[in-house]
N, C-alpha and C positions, 0 to 999 in steps of 0.2 A: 124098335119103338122110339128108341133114342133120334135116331133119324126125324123124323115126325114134328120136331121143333124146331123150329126155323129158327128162333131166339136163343138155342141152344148153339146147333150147328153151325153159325154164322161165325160165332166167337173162335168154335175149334177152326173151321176154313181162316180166318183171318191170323191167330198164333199159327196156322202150318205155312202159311207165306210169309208172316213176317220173320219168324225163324228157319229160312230154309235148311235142309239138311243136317240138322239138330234135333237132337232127338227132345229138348224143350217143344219145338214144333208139333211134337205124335201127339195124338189123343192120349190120354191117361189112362180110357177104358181099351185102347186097342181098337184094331177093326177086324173085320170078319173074318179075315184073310189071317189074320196073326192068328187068332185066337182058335182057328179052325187048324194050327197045327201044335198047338200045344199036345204033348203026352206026358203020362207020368214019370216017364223018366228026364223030361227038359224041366218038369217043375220037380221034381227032386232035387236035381241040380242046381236048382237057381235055389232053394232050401238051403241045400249043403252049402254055399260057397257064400251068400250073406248072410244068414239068419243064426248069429252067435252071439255070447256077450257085449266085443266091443262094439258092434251095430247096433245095440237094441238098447232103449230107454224106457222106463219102468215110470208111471205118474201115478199115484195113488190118495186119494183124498177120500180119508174117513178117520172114525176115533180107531186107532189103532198107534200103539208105541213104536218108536224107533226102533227097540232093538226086534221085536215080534217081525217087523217089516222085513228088518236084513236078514234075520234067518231065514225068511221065506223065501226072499228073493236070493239070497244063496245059492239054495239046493234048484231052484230054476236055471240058476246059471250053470251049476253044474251038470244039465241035462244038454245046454246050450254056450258049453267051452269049446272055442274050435279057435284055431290058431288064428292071429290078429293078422287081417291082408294087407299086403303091402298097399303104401299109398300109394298113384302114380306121380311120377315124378313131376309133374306141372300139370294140375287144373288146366282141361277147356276154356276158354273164357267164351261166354255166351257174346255171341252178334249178331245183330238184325239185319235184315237184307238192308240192301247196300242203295236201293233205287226205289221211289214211291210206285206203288203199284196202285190199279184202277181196275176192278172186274165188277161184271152184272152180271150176272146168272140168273137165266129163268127156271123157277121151282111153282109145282104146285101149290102155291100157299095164296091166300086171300088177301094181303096187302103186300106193300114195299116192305122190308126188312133193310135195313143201311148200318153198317159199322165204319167207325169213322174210326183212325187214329196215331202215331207212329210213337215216335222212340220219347222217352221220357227220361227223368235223373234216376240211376242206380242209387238204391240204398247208402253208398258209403258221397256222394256230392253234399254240395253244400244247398242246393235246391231242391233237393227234392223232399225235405219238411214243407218249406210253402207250397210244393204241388200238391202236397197230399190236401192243405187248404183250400188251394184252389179246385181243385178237383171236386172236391167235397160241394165247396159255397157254388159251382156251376154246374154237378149232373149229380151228386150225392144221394143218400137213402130218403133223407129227410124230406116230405112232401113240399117247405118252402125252397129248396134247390131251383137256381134260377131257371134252366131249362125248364125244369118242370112247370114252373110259375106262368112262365113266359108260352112256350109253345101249348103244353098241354090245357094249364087252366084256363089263360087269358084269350087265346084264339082258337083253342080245340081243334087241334089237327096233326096231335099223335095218338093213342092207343097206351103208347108208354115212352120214357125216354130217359137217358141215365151217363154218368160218365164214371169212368174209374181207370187207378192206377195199378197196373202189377207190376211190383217192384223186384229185383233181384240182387245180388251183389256188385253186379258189374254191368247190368242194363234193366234197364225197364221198357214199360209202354204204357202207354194210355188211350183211351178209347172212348167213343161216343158211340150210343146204341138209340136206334129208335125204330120203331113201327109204325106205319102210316098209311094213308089211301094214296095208292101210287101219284094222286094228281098234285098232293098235298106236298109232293117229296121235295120239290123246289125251293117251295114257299119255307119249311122248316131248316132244311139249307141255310138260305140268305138272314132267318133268327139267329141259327149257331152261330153263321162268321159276324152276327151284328153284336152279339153276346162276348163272342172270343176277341173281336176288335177292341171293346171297351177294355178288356183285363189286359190287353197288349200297349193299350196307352197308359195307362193307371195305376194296372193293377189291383189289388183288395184296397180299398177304401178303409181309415180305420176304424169307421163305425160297423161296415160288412165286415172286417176282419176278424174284431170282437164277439160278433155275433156266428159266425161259421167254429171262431175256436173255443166260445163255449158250448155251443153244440156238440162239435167232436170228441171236445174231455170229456163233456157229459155220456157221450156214449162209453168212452173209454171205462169210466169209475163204474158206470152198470154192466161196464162187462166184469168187474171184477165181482161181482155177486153170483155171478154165474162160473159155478166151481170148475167145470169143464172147462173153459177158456182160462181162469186162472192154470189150471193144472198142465194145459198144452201149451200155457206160456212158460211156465217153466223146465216142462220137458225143452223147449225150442231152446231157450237159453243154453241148457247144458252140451247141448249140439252145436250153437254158437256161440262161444264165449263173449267175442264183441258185440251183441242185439244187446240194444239196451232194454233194463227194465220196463216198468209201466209208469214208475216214477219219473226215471231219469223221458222217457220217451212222453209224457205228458208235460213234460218242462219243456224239452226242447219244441215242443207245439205253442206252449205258450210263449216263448221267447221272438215267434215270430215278429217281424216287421213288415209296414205295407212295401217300404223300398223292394226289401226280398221277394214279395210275391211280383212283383212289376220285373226285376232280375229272371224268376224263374217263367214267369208268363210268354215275356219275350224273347225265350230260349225256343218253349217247348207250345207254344196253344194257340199256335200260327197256322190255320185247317191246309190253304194251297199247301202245307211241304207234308200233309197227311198224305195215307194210303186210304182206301179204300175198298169196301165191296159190300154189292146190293144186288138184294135178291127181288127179281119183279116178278107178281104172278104170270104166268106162260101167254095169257090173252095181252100182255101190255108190251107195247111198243117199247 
Protein backbone atom coordinates (compact mmCIF):
# COMPACT_ATOMS: atom_id res chain seq x y z
CA UNK A 1 0.00 0.00 0.00
CA UNK A 2 2.93 2.06 1.00
CA UNK A 3 4.15 1.76 -2.66
CA UNK A 4 0.94 3.43 -3.98
CA UNK A 5 2.38 7.05 -3.13
CA UNK A 6 4.37 8.60 -5.29
CA UNK A 7 4.94 11.61 -2.83
CA UNK A 8 6.00 9.09 -0.39
CA UNK A 9 8.23 6.74 -2.43
CA UNK A 10 9.96 9.37 -4.24
CA UNK A 11 11.78 10.77 -1.15
CA UNK A 12 12.72 6.98 -0.02
CA UNK A 13 14.20 6.35 -3.95
CA UNK A 14 16.16 9.81 -3.60
CA UNK A 15 17.76 9.10 0.37
CA UNK A 16 18.68 5.40 -1.25
CA UNK A 17 20.85 7.13 -3.97
CA UNK A 18 22.02 9.81 -2.25
CA UNK A 19 23.40 7.64 0.53
CA UNK A 20 24.66 4.72 -1.36
CA UNK A 21 25.44 1.73 0.58
CA UNK A 22 24.54 3.04 4.06
CA UNK A 23 22.46 1.74 5.61
CA UNK A 24 20.92 5.77 6.40
CA UNK A 25 19.89 5.03 2.64
CA UNK A 26 17.33 1.75 3.64
CA UNK A 27 13.79 2.49 4.05
CA UNK A 28 13.04 2.61 7.86
CA UNK A 29 10.00 0.21 7.23
CA UNK A 30 12.24 -2.46 5.33
CA UNK A 31 11.01 -4.10 2.14
CA UNK A 32 9.54 -7.21 1.24
CA UNK A 33 12.36 -9.01 0.73
CA UNK A 34 13.77 -8.21 4.36
CA UNK A 35 10.83 -8.51 6.04
CA UNK A 36 9.77 -11.79 4.54
CA UNK A 37 12.76 -13.47 6.37
CA UNK A 38 12.49 -12.28 9.58
CA UNK A 39 11.77 -15.34 12.42
CA UNK A 40 11.48 -15.49 15.98
CA UNK A 41 14.46 -16.25 16.52
CA UNK A 42 16.53 -13.23 14.51
CA UNK A 43 13.97 -10.90 16.49
CA UNK A 44 14.92 -12.36 19.72
CA UNK A 45 18.18 -11.71 18.90
CA UNK A 46 17.99 -8.44 17.93
CA UNK A 47 15.71 -8.13 21.61
CA UNK A 48 18.52 -9.65 23.45
CA UNK A 49 21.52 -7.72 22.11
CA UNK A 50 19.92 -3.88 22.22
CA UNK A 51 16.91 -3.64 24.24
CA UNK A 52 18.53 -3.05 28.00
CA UNK A 53 19.02 -0.19 30.39
CA UNK A 54 21.90 1.53 28.88
CA UNK A 55 19.97 1.85 25.33
CA UNK A 56 16.69 2.72 26.57
CA UNK A 57 15.17 6.16 27.72
CA UNK A 58 12.25 6.51 29.73
CA UNK A 59 9.94 10.20 29.03
CA UNK A 60 7.12 10.64 31.27
CA UNK A 61 4.93 13.46 31.61
CA UNK A 62 2.12 13.50 34.30
CA UNK A 63 1.48 14.57 38.01
CA UNK A 64 3.37 11.84 39.46
CA UNK A 65 6.53 12.52 42.10
CA UNK A 66 10.16 11.91 41.52
CA UNK A 67 10.68 9.43 43.73
CA UNK A 68 7.18 7.14 42.74
CA UNK A 69 8.77 7.59 39.11
CA UNK A 70 12.32 5.97 39.98
CA UNK A 71 11.02 3.07 41.94
CA UNK A 72 8.95 2.17 38.96
CA UNK A 73 11.36 2.62 36.48
CA UNK A 74 13.87 0.62 38.74
CA UNK A 75 12.27 -2.54 38.90
CA UNK A 76 11.74 -2.11 34.84
CA UNK A 77 15.27 -1.86 34.47
CA UNK A 78 15.86 -4.61 36.43
CA UNK A 79 13.72 -6.98 33.99
CA UNK A 80 16.02 -5.04 31.40
CA UNK A 81 19.82 -5.16 32.88
CA UNK A 82 22.02 -6.83 30.47
CA UNK A 83 25.63 -5.91 30.13
CA UNK A 84 26.58 -2.49 28.60
CA UNK A 85 27.87 -3.09 24.64
CA UNK A 86 30.86 -2.17 23.83
CA UNK A 87 31.13 0.90 21.76
CA UNK A 88 32.78 0.62 18.36
CA UNK A 89 35.78 1.95 18.14
CA UNK A 90 35.13 4.96 15.57
CA UNK A 91 31.68 6.00 14.38
CA UNK A 92 30.82 5.57 10.47
CA UNK A 93 30.84 8.85 9.38
CA UNK A 94 27.78 9.39 7.02
CA UNK A 95 28.62 10.43 3.09
CA UNK A 96 26.63 11.32 0.27
CA UNK A 97 27.33 10.17 -3.04
CA UNK A 98 30.19 11.64 -4.33
CA UNK A 99 28.43 12.64 -8.11
CA UNK A 100 24.97 14.61 -8.99
CA UNK A 101 22.74 11.97 -10.28
CA UNK A 102 19.60 12.57 -12.85
CA UNK A 103 16.79 9.69 -13.20
CA UNK A 104 13.23 9.70 -14.71
CA UNK A 105 11.35 6.83 -14.00
CA UNK A 106 8.06 6.00 -15.57
CA UNK A 107 5.25 5.00 -12.90
CA UNK A 108 1.70 4.63 -13.11
CA UNK A 109 0.76 7.74 -11.42
CA UNK A 110 -1.38 10.84 -12.88
CA UNK A 111 1.10 13.80 -12.93
CA UNK A 112 5.14 14.53 -12.81
CA UNK A 113 6.45 13.94 -9.31
CA UNK A 114 10.10 15.81 -9.14
CA UNK A 115 12.56 15.85 -6.18
CA UNK A 116 15.10 18.07 -6.33
CA UNK A 117 18.05 18.46 -3.96
CA UNK A 118 21.73 17.57 -2.57
CA UNK A 119 24.13 17.95 0.25
CA UNK A 120 23.37 20.60 2.89
CA UNK A 121 25.41 21.97 6.41
CA UNK A 122 25.65 19.13 9.06
CA UNK A 123 24.17 20.12 12.28
CA UNK A 124 27.65 20.93 14.14
CA UNK A 125 28.56 24.04 10.83
CA UNK A 126 28.20 27.37 11.18
CA UNK A 127 25.47 27.47 8.36
CA UNK A 128 23.31 25.52 8.78
CA UNK A 129 21.11 27.69 11.34
CA UNK A 130 20.42 30.11 8.33
CA UNK A 131 19.57 27.00 6.09
CA UNK A 132 17.09 26.02 8.37
CA UNK A 133 15.88 29.86 7.52
CA UNK A 134 16.12 29.73 4.37
CA UNK A 135 14.81 26.69 3.75
CA UNK A 136 11.79 27.49 5.69
CA UNK A 137 11.19 31.33 4.07
CA UNK A 138 11.60 29.24 0.39
CA UNK A 139 9.48 25.86 0.55
CA UNK A 140 8.52 25.62 4.38
CA UNK A 141 4.94 24.49 6.16
CA UNK A 142 3.76 27.86 6.22
CA UNK A 143 1.16 28.60 3.15
CA UNK A 144 3.19 32.21 2.58
CA UNK A 145 6.57 30.07 1.83
CA UNK A 146 7.79 31.49 -1.37
CA UNK A 147 7.48 28.62 -3.66
CA UNK A 148 4.22 28.15 -2.63
CA UNK A 149 3.20 31.81 -3.12
CA UNK A 150 4.94 31.99 -6.33
CA UNK A 151 4.38 28.71 -8.26
CA UNK A 152 1.29 27.43 -6.58
CA UNK A 153 -0.97 30.44 -5.78
CA UNK A 154 0.31 33.04 -8.23
CA UNK A 155 0.54 30.87 -11.64
CA UNK A 156 -1.11 27.52 -10.52
CA UNK A 157 0.87 24.93 -11.83
CA UNK A 158 1.66 22.65 -8.85
CA UNK A 159 -0.76 20.45 -7.03
CA UNK A 160 1.63 20.96 -4.02
CA UNK A 161 5.25 22.01 -3.50
CA UNK A 162 7.60 22.14 -0.42
CA UNK A 163 11.43 22.23 0.60
CA UNK A 164 13.12 20.90 3.72
CA UNK A 165 16.32 20.11 5.38
CA UNK A 166 17.47 16.80 7.14
CA UNK A 167 20.12 17.31 9.11
CA UNK A 168 22.57 15.08 10.76
CA UNK A 169 25.78 15.19 12.70
CA UNK A 170 28.22 15.21 10.11
CA UNK A 171 25.92 15.68 6.86
CA UNK A 172 22.70 16.71 5.74
CA UNK A 173 20.60 17.40 2.59
CA UNK A 174 17.94 19.24 1.39
CA UNK A 175 15.39 18.94 -1.03
CA UNK A 176 12.62 20.45 -3.27
CA UNK A 177 9.41 18.34 -3.81
CA UNK A 178 6.71 19.01 -6.17
CA UNK A 179 3.79 17.62 -8.19
CA UNK A 180 2.62 18.84 -11.35
CA UNK A 181 0.89 18.25 -14.99
CA UNK A 182 3.80 16.82 -16.74
CA UNK A 183 3.60 19.93 -19.24
CA UNK A 184 3.97 22.28 -16.41
CA UNK A 185 7.26 20.68 -15.15
CA UNK A 186 9.56 23.10 -17.04
CA UNK A 187 7.77 26.13 -16.59
CA UNK A 188 7.96 25.46 -12.43
CA UNK A 189 11.65 24.47 -13.00
CA UNK A 190 12.88 27.95 -14.54
CA UNK A 191 10.44 29.60 -11.01
CA UNK A 192 12.77 27.43 -8.62
CA UNK A 193 16.23 28.45 -10.24
CA UNK A 194 14.48 32.17 -10.60
CA UNK A 195 13.48 31.87 -6.74
CA UNK A 196 17.02 30.22 -5.85
CA UNK A 197 18.94 32.78 -7.99
CA UNK A 198 17.73 35.79 -5.88
CA UNK A 199 18.70 34.00 -2.37
CA UNK A 200 22.21 33.39 -4.15
CA UNK A 201 22.77 37.04 -4.88
CA UNK A 202 21.29 38.38 -1.55
CA UNK A 203 20.28 36.32 0.37
CA UNK A 204 17.26 36.87 3.27
CA UNK A 205 16.62 40.39 3.05
CA UNK A 206 16.14 41.82 6.51
CA UNK A 207 12.73 42.54 6.37
CA UNK A 208 12.05 38.67 4.94
CA UNK A 209 14.56 37.63 7.60
CA UNK A 210 12.39 38.94 10.31
CA UNK A 211 9.49 37.70 9.15
CA UNK A 212 10.63 33.84 8.41
CA UNK A 213 12.30 34.06 12.13
CA UNK A 214 9.33 35.04 13.76
CA UNK A 215 7.38 32.47 12.10
CA UNK A 216 9.74 29.65 13.07
CA UNK A 217 10.05 30.63 16.96
CA UNK A 218 6.52 31.04 16.73
CA UNK A 219 6.15 27.49 15.83
CA UNK A 220 8.89 26.46 17.90
CA UNK A 221 7.04 28.02 21.47
CA UNK A 222 3.67 26.16 20.18
CA UNK A 223 5.41 23.32 20.10
CA UNK A 224 6.29 23.53 23.51
CA UNK A 225 2.46 23.34 24.55
CA UNK A 226 2.38 20.27 23.11
CA UNK A 227 3.70 17.79 25.81
CA UNK A 228 4.89 15.00 23.49
CA UNK A 229 7.37 17.06 21.62
CA UNK A 230 8.46 18.77 24.84
CA UNK A 231 9.01 15.23 26.31
CA UNK A 232 10.92 13.75 23.11
CA UNK A 233 12.83 16.71 23.29
CA UNK A 234 14.24 15.92 26.26
CA UNK A 235 14.42 12.27 26.00
CA UNK A 236 16.80 13.43 22.57
CA UNK A 237 18.82 15.64 24.68
CA UNK A 238 19.93 13.01 27.19
CA UNK A 239 21.01 10.85 24.10
CA UNK A 240 22.74 13.94 23.04
CA UNK A 241 24.37 15.87 25.36
CA UNK A 242 25.54 18.50 22.86
CA UNK A 243 21.67 19.29 21.10
CA UNK A 244 20.88 22.31 22.34
CA UNK A 245 17.87 23.26 24.18
CA UNK A 246 14.76 25.00 22.87
CA UNK A 247 16.09 28.02 24.46
CA UNK A 248 19.52 28.08 23.62
CA UNK A 249 18.25 26.71 19.89
CA UNK A 250 15.57 29.47 19.50
CA UNK A 251 18.47 32.17 20.24
CA UNK A 252 20.69 30.83 18.16
CA UNK A 253 17.78 31.34 15.22
CA UNK A 254 17.41 34.54 16.36
CA UNK A 255 20.87 35.71 16.28
CA UNK A 256 20.76 35.10 12.59
CA UNK A 257 22.24 37.72 10.04
CA UNK A 258 21.10 38.36 6.41
CA UNK A 259 25.11 38.30 5.55
CA UNK A 260 24.92 34.56 6.90
CA UNK A 261 21.95 33.62 5.03
CA UNK A 262 23.81 34.94 1.70
CA UNK A 263 27.15 32.75 3.17
CA UNK A 264 24.90 29.72 3.53
CA UNK A 265 22.80 30.34 0.32
CA UNK A 266 25.72 30.54 -1.81
CA UNK A 267 27.29 27.29 -0.34
CA UNK A 268 24.24 25.21 -0.71
CA UNK A 269 20.86 26.52 -3.08
CA UNK A 270 22.62 26.50 -6.25
CA UNK A 271 19.86 23.77 -8.22
CA UNK A 272 22.60 22.81 -11.44
CA UNK A 273 25.09 21.18 -8.60
CA UNK A 274 21.60 19.25 -7.38
CA UNK A 275 20.64 15.70 -8.08
CA UNK A 276 17.73 14.73 -9.22
CA UNK A 277 14.72 12.35 -9.84
CA UNK A 278 11.28 12.47 -11.55
CA UNK A 279 8.60 10.30 -11.97
CA UNK A 280 6.59 10.75 -15.37
CA UNK A 281 3.31 9.01 -15.89
CA UNK A 282 3.98 5.86 -18.31
CA UNK A 283 2.04 7.67 -21.50
CA UNK A 284 4.57 10.77 -21.35
CA UNK A 285 7.53 11.16 -23.26
Amino acid sequence: MYQDYPEETIFEDFEEKLFPKQAIGNPILGTKKTIQQFTPEVLTEHHTKWYHAQNIGIGISADISASTLLSWTETLWDKYAKPKLPRPSKRKKITLVDKAFHEVVKKSVQQSHVMLGGIGPARSTDEYFPMILLINYLGGPAMNARLNWVVREKHGLVYQISSSLQAYQDASFLNVYFSCDAAHKGKVMSLLQKECEILLNSGLKASNLEKVKKQYTGNLILQRDHRMNLLLQHVKESFLPDSLSLDAFTQKILSITPAETLTAAQQYLNPAQWSSIVYLPEKES
